[in-house]
LOVEXRO-320241 format. One record per residue: residue number from 1; residue in three letters; x, y, z of N, C-alpha, C in turn. Coordinates in pm, whole numbers. Example, Ala and Ser with C-alpha at 12.3 -4.5 7.8 and 13.67 -1.06 7.14 Angstrom:
<dotis>
DOTI   seq   type      n.X      n.Y      n.Z     ca.X     ca.Y     ca.Z      c.X      c.Y      c.Z
DOTI     1    ala     1319     -569      780     1230     -450      780     1320     -330      780
DOTI     2    ser     1285     -225      708     1367     -106      714     1290        3      787
</dotis>
This chain:
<dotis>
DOTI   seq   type      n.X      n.Y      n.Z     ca.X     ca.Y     ca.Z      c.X      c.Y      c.Z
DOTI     1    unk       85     -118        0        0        0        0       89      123        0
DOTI     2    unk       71      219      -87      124      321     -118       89      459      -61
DOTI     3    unk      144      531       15       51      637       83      163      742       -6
DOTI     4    unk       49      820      -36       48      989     -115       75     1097        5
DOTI     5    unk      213     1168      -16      211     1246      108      154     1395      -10
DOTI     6    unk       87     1476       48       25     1591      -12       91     1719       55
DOTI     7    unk      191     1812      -44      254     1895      -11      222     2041      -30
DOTI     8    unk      222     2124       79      159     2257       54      266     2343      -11
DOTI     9    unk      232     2405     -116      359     2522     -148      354     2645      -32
DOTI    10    unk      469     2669      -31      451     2842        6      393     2897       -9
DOTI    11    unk      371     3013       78      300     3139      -11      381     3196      -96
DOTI    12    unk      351     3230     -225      472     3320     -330      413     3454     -255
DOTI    13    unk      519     3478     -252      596     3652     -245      538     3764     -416
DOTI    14    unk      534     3854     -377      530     3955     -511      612     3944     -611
DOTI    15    unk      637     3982     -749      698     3971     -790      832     4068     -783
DOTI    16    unk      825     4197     -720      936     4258     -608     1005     4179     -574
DOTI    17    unk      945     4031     -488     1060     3984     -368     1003     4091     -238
DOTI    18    unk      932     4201     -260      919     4262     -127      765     4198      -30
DOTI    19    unk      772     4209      102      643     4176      156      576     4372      151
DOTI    20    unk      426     4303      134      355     4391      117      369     4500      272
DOTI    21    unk      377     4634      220      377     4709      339      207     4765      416
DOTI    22    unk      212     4736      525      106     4764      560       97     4903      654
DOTI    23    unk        3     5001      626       -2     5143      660      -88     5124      821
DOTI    24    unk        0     5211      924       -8     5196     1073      -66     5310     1082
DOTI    25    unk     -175     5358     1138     -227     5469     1203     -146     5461     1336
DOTI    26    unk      -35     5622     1284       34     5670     1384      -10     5724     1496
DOTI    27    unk        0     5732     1679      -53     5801     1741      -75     5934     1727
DOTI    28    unk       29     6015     1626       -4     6166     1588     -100     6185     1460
DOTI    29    unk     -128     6072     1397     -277     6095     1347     -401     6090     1416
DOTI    30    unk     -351     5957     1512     -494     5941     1608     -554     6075     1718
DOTI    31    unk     -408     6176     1755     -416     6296     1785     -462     6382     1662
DOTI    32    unk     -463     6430     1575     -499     6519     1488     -639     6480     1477
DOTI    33    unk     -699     6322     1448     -817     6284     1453     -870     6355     1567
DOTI    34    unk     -874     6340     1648     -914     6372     1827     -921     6519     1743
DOTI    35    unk     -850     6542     1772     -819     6744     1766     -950     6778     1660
DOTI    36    unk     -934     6740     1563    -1031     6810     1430    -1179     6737     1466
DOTI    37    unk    -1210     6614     1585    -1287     6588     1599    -1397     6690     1696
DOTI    38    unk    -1273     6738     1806    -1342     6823     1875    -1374     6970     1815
DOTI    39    unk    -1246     7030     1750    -1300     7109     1702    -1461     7136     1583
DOTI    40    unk    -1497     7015     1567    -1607     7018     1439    -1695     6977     1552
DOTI    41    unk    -1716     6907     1686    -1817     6940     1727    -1827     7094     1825
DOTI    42    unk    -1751     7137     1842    -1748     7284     1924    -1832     7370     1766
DOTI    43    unk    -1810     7362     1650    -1856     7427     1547    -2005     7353     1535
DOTI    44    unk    -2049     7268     1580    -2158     7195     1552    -2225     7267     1691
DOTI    45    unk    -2210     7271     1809    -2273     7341     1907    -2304     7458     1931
DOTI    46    unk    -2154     7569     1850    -2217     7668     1871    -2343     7684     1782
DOTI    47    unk    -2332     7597     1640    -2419     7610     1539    -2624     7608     1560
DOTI    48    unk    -2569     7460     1682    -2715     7448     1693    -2796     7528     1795
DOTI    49    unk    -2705     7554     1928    -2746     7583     2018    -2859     7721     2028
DOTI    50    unk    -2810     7790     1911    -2942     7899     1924    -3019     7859     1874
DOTI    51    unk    -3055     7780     1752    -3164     7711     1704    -3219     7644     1816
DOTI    52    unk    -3153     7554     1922    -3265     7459     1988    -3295     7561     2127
DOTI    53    unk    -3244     7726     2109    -3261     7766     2190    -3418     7871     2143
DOTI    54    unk    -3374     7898     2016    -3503     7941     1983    -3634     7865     1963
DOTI    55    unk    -3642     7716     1942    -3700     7634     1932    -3793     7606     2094
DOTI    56    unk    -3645     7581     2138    -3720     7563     2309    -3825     7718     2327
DOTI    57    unk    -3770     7794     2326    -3865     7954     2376    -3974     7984     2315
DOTI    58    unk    -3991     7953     2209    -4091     7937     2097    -4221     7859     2182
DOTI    59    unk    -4202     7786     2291    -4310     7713     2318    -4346     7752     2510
DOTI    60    unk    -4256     7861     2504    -4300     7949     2590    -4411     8068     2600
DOTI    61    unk    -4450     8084     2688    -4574     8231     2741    -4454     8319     2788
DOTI    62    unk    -4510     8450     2752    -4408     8594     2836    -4368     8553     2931
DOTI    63    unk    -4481     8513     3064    -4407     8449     3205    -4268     8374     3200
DOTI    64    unk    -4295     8230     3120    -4230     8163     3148    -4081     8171     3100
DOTI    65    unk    -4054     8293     2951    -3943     8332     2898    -3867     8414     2991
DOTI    66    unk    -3879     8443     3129    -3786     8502     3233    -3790     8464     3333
DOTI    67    unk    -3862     8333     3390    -3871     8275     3486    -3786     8159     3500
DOTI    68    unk    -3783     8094     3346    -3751     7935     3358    -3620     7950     3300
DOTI    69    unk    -3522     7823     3282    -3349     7815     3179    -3396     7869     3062
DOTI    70    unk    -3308     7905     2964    -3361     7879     2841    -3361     7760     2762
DOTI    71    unk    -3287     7707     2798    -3281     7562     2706    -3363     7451     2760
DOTI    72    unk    -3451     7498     2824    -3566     7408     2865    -3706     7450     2879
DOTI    73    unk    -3795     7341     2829    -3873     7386     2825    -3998     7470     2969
DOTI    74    unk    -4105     7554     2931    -4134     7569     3065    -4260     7492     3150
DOTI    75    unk    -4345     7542     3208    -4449     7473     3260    -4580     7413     3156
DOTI    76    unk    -4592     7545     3063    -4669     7492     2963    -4626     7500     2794
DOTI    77    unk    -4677     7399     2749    -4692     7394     2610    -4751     7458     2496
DOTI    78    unk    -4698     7619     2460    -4769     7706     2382    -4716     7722     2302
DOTI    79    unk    -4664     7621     2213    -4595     7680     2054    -4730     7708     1970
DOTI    80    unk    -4871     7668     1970    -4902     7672     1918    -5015     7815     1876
DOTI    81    unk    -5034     7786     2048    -5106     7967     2071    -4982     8058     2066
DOTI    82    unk    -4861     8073     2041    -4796     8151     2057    -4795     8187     1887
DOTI    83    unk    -4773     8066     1796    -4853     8086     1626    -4944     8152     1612
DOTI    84    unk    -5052     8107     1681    -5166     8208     1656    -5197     8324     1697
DOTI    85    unk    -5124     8351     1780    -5089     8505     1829    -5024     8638     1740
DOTI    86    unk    -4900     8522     1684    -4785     8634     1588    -4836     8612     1498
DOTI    87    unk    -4938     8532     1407    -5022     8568     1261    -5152     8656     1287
DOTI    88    unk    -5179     8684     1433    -5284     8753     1415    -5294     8873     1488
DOTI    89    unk    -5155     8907     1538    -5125     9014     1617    -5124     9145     1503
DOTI    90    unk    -5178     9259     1536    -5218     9370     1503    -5261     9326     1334
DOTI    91    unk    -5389     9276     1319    -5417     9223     1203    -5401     9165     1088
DOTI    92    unk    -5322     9076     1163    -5230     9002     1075    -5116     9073     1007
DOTI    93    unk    -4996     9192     1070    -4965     9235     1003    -4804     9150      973
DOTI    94    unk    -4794     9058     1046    -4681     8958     1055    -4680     8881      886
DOTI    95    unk    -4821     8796      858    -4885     8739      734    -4808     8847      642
DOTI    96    unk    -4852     8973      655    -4809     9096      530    -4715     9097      502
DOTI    97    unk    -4599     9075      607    -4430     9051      618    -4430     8972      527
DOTI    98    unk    -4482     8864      591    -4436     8729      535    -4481     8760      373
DOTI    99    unk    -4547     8770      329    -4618     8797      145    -4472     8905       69
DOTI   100    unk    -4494     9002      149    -4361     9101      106    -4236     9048       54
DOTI   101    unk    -4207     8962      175    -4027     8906      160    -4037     8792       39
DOTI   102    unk    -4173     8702       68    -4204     8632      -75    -4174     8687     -181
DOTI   103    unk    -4235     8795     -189    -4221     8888     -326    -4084     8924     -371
DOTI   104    unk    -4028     8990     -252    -3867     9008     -282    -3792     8925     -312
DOTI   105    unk    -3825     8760     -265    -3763     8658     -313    -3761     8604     -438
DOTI   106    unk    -3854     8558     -477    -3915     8552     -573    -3893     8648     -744
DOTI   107    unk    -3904     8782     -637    -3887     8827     -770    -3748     8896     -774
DOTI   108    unk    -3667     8925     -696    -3528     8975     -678    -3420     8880     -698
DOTI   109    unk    -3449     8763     -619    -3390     8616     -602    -3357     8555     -737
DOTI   110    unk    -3519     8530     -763    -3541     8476     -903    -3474     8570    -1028
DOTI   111    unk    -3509     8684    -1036    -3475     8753    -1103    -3305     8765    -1104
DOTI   112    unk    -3232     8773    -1027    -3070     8789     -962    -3000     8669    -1072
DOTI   113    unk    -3051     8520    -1008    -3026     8423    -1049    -3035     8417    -1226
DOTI   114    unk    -3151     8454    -1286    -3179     8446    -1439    -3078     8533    -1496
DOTI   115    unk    -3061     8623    -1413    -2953     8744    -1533    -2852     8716    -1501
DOTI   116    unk    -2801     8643    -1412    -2612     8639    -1353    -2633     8489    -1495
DOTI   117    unk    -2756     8386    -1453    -2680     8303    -1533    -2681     8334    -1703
DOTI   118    unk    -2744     8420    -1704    -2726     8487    -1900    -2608     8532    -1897
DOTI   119    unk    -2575     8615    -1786    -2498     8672    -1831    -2343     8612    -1829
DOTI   120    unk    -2292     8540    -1709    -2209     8467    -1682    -2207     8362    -1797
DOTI   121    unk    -2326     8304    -1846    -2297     8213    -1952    -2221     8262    -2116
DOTI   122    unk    -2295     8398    -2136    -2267     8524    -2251    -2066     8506    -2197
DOTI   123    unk    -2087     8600    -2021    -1919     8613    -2089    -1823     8511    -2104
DOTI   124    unk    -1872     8368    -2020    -1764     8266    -2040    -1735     8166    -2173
DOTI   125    unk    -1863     8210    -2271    -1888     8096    -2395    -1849     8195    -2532
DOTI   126    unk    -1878     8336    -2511    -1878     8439    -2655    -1774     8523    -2654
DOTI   127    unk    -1638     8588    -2661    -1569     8643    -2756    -1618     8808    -2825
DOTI   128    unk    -1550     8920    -2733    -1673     9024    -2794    -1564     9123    -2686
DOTI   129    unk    -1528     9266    -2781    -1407     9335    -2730    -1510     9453    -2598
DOTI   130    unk    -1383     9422    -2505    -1378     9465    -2361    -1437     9391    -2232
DOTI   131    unk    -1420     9244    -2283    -1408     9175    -2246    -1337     9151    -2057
DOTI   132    unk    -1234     9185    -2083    -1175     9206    -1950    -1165     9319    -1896
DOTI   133    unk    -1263     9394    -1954    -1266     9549    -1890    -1399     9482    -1796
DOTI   134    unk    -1501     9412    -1833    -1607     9369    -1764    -1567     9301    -1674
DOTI   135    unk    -1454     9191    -1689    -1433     9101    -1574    -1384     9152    -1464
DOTI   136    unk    -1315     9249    -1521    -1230     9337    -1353    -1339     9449    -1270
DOTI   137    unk    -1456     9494    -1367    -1613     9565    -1337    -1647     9444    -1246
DOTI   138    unk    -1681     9304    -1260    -1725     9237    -1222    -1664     9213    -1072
DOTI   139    unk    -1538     9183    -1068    -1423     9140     -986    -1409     9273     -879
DOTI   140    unk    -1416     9396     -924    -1418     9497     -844    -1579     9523     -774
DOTI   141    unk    -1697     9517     -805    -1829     9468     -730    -1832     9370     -652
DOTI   142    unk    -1780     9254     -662    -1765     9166     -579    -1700     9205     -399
DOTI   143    unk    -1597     9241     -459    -1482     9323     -347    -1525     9448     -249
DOTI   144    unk    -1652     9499     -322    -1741     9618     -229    -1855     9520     -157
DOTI   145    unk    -1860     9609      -48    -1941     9542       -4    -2109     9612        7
DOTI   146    unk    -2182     9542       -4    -2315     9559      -47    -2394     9741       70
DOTI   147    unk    -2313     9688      201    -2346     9786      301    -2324     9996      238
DOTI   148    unk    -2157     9932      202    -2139    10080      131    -2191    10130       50
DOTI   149    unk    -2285    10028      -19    -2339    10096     -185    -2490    10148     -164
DOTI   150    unk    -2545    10130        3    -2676    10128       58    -2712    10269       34
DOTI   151    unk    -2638    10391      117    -2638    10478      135    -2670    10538      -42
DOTI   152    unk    -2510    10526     -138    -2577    10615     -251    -2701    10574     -360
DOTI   153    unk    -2726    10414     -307    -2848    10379     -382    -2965    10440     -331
DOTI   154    unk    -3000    10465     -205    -3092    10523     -122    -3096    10682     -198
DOTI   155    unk    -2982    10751     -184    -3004    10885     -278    -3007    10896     -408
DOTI   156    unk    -2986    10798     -438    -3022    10761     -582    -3215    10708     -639
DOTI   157    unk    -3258    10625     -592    -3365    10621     -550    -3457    10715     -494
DOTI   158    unk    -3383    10825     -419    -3501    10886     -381    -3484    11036     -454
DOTI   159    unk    -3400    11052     -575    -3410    11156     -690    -3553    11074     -796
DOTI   160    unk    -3536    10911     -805    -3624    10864     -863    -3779    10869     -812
DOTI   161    unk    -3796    10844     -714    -3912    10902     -659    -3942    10718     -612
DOTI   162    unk    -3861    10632     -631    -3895    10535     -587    -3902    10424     -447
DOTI   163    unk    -3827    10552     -352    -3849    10465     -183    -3950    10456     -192
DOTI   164    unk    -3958    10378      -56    -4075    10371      -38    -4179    10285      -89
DOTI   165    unk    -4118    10199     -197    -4177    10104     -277    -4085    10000     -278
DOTI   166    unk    -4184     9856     -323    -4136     9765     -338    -4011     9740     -396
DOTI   167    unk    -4047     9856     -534    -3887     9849     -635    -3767     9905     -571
DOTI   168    unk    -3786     9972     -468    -3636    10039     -398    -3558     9855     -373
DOTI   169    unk    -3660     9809     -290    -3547     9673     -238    -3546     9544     -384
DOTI   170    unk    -3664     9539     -494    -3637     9451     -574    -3525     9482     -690
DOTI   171    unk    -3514     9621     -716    -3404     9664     -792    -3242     9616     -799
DOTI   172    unk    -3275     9674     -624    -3072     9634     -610    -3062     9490     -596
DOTI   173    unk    -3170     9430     -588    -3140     9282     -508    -3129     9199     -664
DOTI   174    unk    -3185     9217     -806    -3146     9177     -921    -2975     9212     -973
DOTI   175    unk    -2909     9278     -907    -2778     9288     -939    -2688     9204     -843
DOTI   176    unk    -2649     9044     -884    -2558     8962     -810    -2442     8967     -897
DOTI   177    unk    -2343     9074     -859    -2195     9028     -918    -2121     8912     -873
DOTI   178    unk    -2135     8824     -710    -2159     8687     -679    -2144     8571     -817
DOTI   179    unk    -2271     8606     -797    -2361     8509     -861    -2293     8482    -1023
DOTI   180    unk    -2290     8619    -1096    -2249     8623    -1192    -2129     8564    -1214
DOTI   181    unk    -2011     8601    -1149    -1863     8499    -1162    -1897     8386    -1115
DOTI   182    unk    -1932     8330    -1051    -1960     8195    -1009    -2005     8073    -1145
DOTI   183    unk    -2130     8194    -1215    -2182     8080    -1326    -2055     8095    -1464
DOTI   184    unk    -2005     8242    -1461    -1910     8250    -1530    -1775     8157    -1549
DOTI   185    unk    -1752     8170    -1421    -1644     8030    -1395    -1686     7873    -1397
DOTI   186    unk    -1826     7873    -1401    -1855     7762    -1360    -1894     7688    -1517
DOTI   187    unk    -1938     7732    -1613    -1949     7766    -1748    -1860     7732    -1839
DOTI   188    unk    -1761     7747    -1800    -1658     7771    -1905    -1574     7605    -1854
DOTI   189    unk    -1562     7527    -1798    -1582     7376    -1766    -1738     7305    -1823
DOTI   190    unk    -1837     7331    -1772    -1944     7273    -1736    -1957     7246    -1864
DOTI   191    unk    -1959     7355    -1954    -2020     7337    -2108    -1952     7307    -2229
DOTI   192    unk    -1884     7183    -2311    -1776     7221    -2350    -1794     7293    -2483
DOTI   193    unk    -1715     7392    -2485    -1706     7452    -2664    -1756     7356    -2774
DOTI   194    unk    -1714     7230    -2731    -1712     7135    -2865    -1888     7130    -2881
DOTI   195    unk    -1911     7051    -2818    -2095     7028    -2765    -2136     7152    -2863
DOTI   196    unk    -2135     7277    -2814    -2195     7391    -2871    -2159     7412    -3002
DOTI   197    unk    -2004     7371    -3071    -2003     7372    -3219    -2098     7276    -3275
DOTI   198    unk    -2082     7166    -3192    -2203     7082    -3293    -2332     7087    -3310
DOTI   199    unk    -2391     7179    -3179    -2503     7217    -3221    -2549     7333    -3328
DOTI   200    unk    -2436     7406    -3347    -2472     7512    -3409    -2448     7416    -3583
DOTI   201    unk    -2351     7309    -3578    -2356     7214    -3717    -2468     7206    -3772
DOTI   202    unk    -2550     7168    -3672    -2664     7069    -3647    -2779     7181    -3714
DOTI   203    unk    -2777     7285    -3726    -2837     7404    -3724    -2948     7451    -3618
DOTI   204    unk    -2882     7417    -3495    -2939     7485    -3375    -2950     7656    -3376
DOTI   205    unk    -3023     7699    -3345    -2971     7864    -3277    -2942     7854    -3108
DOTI   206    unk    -2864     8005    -3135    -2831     8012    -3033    -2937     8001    -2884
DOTI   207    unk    -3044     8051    -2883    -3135     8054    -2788    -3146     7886    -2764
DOTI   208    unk    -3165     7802    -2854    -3243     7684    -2865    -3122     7610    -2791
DOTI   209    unk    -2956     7649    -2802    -2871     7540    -2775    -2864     7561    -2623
DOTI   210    unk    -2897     7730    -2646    -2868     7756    -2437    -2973     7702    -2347
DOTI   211    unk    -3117     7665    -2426    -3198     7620    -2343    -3233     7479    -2357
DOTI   212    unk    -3163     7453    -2446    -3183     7277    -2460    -3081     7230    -2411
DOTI   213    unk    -2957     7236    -2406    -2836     7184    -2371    -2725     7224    -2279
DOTI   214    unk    -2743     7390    -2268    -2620     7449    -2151    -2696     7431    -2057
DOTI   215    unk    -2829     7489    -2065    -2887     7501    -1947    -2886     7411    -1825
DOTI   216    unk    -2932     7295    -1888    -2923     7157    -1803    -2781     7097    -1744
DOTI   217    unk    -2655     7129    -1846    -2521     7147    -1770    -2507     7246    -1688
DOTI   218    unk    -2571     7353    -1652    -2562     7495    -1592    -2591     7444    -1478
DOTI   219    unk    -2691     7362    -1433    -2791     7327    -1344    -2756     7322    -1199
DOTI   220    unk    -2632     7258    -1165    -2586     7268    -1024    -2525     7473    -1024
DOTI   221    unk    -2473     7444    -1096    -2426     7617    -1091    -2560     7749    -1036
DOTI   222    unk    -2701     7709    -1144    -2788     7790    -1157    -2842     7774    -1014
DOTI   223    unk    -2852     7610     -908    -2910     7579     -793    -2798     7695     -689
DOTI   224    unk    -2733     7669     -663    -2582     7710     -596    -2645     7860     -615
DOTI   225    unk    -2624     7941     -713    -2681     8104     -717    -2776     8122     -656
DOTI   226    unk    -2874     8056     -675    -3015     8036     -640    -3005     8059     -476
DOTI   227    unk    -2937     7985     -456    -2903     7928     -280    -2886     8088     -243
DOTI   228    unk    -2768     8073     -267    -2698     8253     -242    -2775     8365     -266
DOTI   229    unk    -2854     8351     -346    -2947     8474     -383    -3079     8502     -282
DOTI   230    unk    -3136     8368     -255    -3240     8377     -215    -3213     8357      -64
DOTI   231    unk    -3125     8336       25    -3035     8330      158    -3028     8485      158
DOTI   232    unk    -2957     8569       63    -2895     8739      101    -3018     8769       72
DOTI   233    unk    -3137     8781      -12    -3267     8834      -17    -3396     8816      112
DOTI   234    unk    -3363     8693      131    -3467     8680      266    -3399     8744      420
DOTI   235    unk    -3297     8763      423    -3212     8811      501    -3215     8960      507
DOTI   236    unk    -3227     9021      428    -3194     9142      376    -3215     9215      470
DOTI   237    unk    -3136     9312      562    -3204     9442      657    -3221     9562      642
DOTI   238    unk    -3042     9582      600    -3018     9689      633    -3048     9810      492
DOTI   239    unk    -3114     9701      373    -3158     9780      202    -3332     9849      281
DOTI   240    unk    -3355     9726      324    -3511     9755      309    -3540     9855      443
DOTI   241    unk    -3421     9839      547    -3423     9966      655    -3441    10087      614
DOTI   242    unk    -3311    10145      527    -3325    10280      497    -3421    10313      349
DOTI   243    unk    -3488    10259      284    -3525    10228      206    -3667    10190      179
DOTI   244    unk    -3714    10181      319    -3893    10133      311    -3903    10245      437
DOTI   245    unk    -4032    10286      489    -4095    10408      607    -4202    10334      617
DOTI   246    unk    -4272    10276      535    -4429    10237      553    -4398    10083      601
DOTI   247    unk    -4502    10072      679    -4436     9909      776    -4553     9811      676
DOTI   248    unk    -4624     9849      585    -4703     9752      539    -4603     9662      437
DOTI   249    unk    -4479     9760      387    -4387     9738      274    -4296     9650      348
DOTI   250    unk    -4287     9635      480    -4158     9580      532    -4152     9452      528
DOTI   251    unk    -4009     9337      510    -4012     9205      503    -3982     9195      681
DOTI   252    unk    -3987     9074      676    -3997     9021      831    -3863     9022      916
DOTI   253    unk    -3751     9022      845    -3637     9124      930    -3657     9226      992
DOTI   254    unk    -3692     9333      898    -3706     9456      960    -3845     9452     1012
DOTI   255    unk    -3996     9413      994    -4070     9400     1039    -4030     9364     1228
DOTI   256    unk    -3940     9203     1230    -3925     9144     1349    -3862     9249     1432
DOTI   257    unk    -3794     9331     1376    -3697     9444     1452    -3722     9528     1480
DOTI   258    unk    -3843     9579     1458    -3960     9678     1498    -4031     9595     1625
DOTI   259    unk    -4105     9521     1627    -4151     9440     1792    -4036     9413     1863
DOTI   260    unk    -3919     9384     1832    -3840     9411     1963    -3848     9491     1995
DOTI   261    unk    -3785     9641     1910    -3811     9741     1951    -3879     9814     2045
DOTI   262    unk    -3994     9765     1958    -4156     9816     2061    -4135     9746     2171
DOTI   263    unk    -4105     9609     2193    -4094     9495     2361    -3992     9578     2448
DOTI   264    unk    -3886     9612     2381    -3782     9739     2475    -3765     9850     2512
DOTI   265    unk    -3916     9928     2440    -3890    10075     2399    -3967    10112     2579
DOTI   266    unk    -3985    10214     2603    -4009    10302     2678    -4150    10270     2687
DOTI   267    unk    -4273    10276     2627    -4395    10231     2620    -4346    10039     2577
DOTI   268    unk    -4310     9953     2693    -4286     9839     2621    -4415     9760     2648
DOTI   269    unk    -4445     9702     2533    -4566     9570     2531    -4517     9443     2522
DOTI   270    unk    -4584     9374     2591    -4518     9195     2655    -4505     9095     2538
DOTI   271    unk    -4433     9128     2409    -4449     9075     2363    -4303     9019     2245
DOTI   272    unk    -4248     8963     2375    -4144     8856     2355    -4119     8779     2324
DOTI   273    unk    -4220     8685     2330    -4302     8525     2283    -4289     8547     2127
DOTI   274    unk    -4389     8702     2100    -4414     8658     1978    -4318     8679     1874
DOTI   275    unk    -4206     8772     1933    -4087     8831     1855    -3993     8690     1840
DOTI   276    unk    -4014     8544     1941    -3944     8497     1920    -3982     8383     1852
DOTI   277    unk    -4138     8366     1858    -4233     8267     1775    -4186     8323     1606
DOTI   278    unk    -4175     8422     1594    -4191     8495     1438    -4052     8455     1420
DOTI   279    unk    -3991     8496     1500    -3812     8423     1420    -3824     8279     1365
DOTI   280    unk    -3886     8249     1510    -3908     8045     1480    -3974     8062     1302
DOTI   281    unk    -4068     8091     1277    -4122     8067     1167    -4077     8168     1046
DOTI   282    unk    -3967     8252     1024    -3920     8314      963    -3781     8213      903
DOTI   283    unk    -3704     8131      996    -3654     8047      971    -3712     7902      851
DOTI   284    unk    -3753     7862      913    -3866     7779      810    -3834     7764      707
DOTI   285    unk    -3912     7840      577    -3858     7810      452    -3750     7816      409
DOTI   286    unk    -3646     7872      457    -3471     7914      450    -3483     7763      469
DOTI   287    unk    -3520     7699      593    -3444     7557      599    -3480     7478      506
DOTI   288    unk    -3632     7496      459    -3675     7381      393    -3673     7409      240
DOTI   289    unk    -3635     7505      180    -3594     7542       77    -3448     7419       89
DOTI   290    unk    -3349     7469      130    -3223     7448      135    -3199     7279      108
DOTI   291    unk    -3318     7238      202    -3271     7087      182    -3401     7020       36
DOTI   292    unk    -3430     7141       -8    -3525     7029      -93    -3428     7068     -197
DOTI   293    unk    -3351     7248     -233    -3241     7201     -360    -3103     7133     -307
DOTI   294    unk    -3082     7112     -205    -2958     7034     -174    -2944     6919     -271
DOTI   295    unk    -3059     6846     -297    -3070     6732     -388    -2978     6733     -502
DOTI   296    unk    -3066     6856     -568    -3013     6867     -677    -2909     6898     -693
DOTI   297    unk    -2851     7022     -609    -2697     7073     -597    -2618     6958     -564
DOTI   298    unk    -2634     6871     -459    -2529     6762     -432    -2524     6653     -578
DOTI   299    unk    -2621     6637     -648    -2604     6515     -710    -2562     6583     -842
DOTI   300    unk    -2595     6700     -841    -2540     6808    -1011    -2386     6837     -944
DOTI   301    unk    -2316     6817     -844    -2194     6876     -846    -2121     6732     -835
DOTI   302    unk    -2171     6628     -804    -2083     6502     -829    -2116     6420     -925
DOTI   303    unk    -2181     6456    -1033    -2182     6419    -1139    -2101     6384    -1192
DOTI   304    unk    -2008     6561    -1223    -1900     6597    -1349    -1799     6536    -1234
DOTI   305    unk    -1782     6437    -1170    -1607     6412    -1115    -1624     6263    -1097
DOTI   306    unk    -1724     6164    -1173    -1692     6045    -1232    -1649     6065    -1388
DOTI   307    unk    -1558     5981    -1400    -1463     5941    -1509    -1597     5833    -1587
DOTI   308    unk    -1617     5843    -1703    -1680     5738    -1790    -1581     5686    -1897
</dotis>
């Protein structure tokens, strides 16, 4: 009887001859980890903490907003009468806010966004002399800041006869030099030259190729402006401060900054709750805007950085 002895080979080695090196998380990474860990939640706390501080107060009565912590809640549960208070306090004039700043959004926002991306698309795709006399126009607006230009737009405006109206704050708020380099730079990648010769082969026009084909490459760019536009427009204070007198015209910044006012002034009325209920719900669509185009912005900006 014959017995078969069964022999294992080695393991082969690389074709180097070297053993594979294996990468050690050093203790001075595991420190830098630690370090950048704490620092991003210290940025995460200060971030939330007025939100869950305005959140918590929001479901407070006058009493209980100087009696109790703030970060807790108090004896009773009034987020909801404290709603129905700030939409119906001095006849609904909170609602009026709220319609106003719509408007400014909407149509300043919207409007901001449509002309930066014409125009940003015009200077990064067409060829047309003074060219870089515009980009450094552009580049030098950017670099001012919106506060300084308040004052001579205000006297400018009011040779027009137009404070005092809606158009004082929808005017300036359609000029994003932002916005404009952003799609400009963003354009001149996104879209390639070639694409656009062939449509014009093809006998496209120009209108037909920008709205059939850049546009939809534009798309994370056009969301992104959008963001920025309609964030500095709902925000807006200090245009529609010097710039509006009549409180029916006012958006809910300056509206909200008038009831503090009045809650601190010399004749003060108890009405703290509602200055802080109206923030609560002035917040709102900012958030829920943000995460319904996040979609699109996140999945239009990691598109273009897979390889096919």
């Amino acid at each position: 009887m014959t017995a078969t002895a069964t022999l294992t080979a080695p393991p082969q080695r690389r074709a180097s001859g070297r053993r594979p090196n294996y990468v050690r998380r050093t203790p001075s990474r595991q420190r830098k980890s630690i370090v950048l860990t704490i620092v991003m939640a210290v940025f995460v706390i200060y971030s939330v903490v007025p939100l869950v501080w305005l959140v918590v107060n929001a479901t407070k009565d006058q009493g209980d907003l100087f009696s109790t912590f703030g970060l807790w809640f108090g004896s009773d549960f009034n987020l909801w009468q404290n709603i129905v208070d700030t939409l119906t306090y001095r006849d609904g004039i909170f609602v009026q806010w709220f319609g106003n700043t719509l408007l400014y959004v909407i149509v300043g926002a919207g409007g901001a966004t449509l002309l930066a991306t014409v125009a940003g698309y015009g200077m990064a795709k067409y060829n047309f002399p003074g060219r870089r006399a515009v980009f450094a126009v552009v580049l030098g607006a950017i670099a001012i800041p919106g506060t300084a230009l308040a004052v001579p737009t205000f006297l400018m405006f009011s040779q027009l006869g137009l404070t005092n109206t809606p158009w004082a704050v929808i005017l300036p708020s359609l000029i994003s030099p932002f916005g404009l380099y952003l799609i400009w730079t963003y354009a001149v990648d996104a879209v390639p030259t070639e694409l656009l010769e062939a449509a014009r082969m093809d006998g496209s026009g120009e209108f037909r190729t920008f709205f059939t084909i850049s546009l939809r490459l534009l798309a994370p760019g056009i969301v992104t402006v959008l963001l920025f536009a309609v964030v500095a427009t709902w925000n807006n204070y200090f245009l529609p401060l010097i710039m509006l007198s009549e409180p029916t015209w006012y958006p809910l910044t300056v509206g909200l900054s008038q009831w503090s006012a009045q809650a601190s002034g010399v004749a003060a009325q108890p009405i703290y709750n509602l200055v802080i209920t109206g923030s609560l719900l002035t917040i709102v669509p900012i958030v829920v805007a943000f995460l319904v185009l996040q979609r699109f912005w996140q999945s239009g900006l990691s598109a273009g950085s897979v390889k096919q």
